[in-house]
C-alpha positions in Angstrom: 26.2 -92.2 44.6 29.4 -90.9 45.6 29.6 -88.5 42.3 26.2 -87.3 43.2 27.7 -86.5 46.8 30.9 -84.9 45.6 28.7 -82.6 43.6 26.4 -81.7 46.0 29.3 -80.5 48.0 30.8 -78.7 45.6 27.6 -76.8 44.7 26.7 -75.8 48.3 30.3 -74.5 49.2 30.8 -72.8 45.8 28.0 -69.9 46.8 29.2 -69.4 50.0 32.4 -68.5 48.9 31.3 -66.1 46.2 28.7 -64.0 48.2 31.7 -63.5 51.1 33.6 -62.4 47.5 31.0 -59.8 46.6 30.8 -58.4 50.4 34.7 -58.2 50.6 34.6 -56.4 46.9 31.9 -53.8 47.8 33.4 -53.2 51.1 36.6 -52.1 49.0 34.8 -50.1 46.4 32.9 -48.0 49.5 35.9 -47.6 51.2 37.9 -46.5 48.2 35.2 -43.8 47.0 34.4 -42.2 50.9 38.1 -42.7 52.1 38.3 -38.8 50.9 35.3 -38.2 53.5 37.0 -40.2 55.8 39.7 -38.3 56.0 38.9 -34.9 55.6 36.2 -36.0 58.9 39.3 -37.1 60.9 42.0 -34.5 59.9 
């Protein structure tokens, strides 16, 4: 009972943690590839 409940824990937080991975990564890519755009908009 108490394995059962450790894993369950570990499963639900594990996801979690890997979509809010994915978002920060694609945030980085898209900023990295229009930063150019960025700039050239500001300066």
């Amino acid at each position: 009972m108490e394995f059962k409940r450790k894993f369950g824990r570990k499963k639900e937080s594990k996801p979690t943690k890997g979509i809010l991975l994915v978002i920060l990564l694609a945030a980085a890519i898209l900023l990295w590839y229009k930063a150019e755009d960025i700039m050239n908009a500001l300066f």
